[in-house]
C-alpha positions as CSV (number, residue, x, y, z in Angstrom):
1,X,68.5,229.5,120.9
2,X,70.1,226.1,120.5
3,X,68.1,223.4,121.9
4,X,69.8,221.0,124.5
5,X,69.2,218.1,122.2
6,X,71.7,219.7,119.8
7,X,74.0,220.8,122.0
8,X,74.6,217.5,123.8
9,X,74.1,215.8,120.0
10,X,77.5,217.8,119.0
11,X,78.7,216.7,121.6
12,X,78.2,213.0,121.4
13,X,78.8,213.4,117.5
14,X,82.4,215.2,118.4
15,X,83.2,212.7,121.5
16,X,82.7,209.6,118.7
17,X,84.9,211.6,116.0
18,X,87.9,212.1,118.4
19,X,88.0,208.4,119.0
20,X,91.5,206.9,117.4
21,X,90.0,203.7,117.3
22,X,87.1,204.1,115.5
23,X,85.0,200.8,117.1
24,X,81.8,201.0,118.6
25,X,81.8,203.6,122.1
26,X,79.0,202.4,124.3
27,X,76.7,205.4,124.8
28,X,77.2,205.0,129.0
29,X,80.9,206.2,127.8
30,X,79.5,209.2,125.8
31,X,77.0,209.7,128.7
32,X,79.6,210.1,131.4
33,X,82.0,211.5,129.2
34,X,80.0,214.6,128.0
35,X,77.9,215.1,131.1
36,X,74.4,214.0,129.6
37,X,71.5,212.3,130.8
38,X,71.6,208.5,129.5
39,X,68.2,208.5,128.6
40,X,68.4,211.7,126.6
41,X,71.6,210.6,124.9
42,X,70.0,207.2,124.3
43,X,67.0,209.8,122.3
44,X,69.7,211.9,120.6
45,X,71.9,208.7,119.4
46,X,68.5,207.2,118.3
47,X,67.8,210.1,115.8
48,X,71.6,210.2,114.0
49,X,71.3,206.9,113.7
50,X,68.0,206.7,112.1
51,X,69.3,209.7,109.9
52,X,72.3,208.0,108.6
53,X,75.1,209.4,110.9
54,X,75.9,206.6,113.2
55,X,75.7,202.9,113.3
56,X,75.0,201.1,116.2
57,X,76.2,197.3,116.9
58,X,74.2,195.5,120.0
59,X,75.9,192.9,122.6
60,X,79.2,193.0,124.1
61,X,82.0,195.1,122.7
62,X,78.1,197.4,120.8
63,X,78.0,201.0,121.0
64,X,77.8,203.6,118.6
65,X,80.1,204.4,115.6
66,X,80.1,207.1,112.8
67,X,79.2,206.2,109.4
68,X,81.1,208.6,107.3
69,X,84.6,210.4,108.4
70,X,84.0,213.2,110.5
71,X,85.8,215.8,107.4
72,X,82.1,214.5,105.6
73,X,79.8,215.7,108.3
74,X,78.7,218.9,107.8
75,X,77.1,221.1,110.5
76,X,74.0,221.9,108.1
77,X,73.8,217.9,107.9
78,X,73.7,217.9,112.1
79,X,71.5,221.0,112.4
80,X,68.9,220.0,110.4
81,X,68.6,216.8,111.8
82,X,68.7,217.9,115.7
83,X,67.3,221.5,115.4
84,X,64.9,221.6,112.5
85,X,65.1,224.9,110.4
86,X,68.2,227.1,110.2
87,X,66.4,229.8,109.8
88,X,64.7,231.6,112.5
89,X,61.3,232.4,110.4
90,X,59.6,229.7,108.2
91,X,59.4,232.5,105.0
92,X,63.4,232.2,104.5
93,X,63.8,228.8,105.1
94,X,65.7,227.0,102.1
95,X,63.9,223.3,103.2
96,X,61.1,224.2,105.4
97,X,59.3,226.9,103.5
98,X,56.1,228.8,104.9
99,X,54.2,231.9,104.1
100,X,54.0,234.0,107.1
101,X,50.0,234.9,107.9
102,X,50.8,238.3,109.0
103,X,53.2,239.0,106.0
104,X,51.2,240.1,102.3
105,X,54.8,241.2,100.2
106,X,58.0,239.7,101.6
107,X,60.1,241.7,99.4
108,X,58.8,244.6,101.3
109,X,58.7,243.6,104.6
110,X,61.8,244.2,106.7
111,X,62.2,240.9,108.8
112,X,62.0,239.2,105.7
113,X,65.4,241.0,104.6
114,X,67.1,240.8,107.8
115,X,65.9,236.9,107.8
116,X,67.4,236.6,104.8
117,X,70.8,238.0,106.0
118,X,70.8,236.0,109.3
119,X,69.8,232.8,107.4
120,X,73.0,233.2,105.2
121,X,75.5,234.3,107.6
122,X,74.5,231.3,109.7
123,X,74.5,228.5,106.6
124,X,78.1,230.0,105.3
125,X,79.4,229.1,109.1
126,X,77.6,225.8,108.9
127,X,78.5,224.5,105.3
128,X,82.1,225.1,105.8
129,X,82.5,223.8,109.0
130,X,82.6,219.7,109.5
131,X,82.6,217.5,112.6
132,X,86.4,217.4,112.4
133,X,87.2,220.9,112.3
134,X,85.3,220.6,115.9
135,X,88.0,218.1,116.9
136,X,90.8,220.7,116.2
């Protein structure tokens, strides 16, 4: 299941792409705009930024801004950042790798497969879609 922190940090990241002008948007805008808590959003923004999404400017006229043009973001970029692994068991993970205890051959066992399936489906959505194509 999506986690709320990536669900309202697509949100945020889709509210900043939309933005004609593309200045700073100070997060209480994003906060009230998208219906999040400012002090979770404040959390969320924190992360992008310190993972190279956004920039951030302080004082009057600050806010947050995106670094690259929304066409550039991928969702595997935003998903890996927010949620952690794509896939739903560590053993067919592409980045975050891990032998399952309870597993001794993962070419035979049959979550491993159906993993492996899942994993794909969900990283073909997710490398072909971007932050604009959220926009549309």
């Amino acid at each position: 299941m999506l986690s709320k922190k990536t669900k309202y940090g697509i949100k945020a990241l889709t509210f900043l792409a939309k933005q004609e002008c593309k200045t700073p948007v100070a997060i209480a805008t994003i906060s009230k705009s998208e219906n999040i808590s400012l002090k979770f959003l404040e959390s969320i923004l924190l992360t992008l930024r310190k993972n190279g999404l956004l920039g951030s400017k302080k004082g009057k006229g600050g806010g947050y801004y995106l670094l690259k043009p929304s066409d550039e973001i991928e969702m595997t970029t935003i998903m890996r950042i927010l949620e952690g692994p794509i896939s739903m068991v560590p053993c067919v993970s592409l980045n975050f790798y891990e032998k399952c205890d309870d597993c001794p051959d993962e070419n035979a066992c049959a979550v491993h497969k159906l993993m492996m399936q899942v994993r794909d489906s969900s990283l073909q959505i997710f490398r072909n879609t971007t932050l604009a194509d959220l926009c549309k």
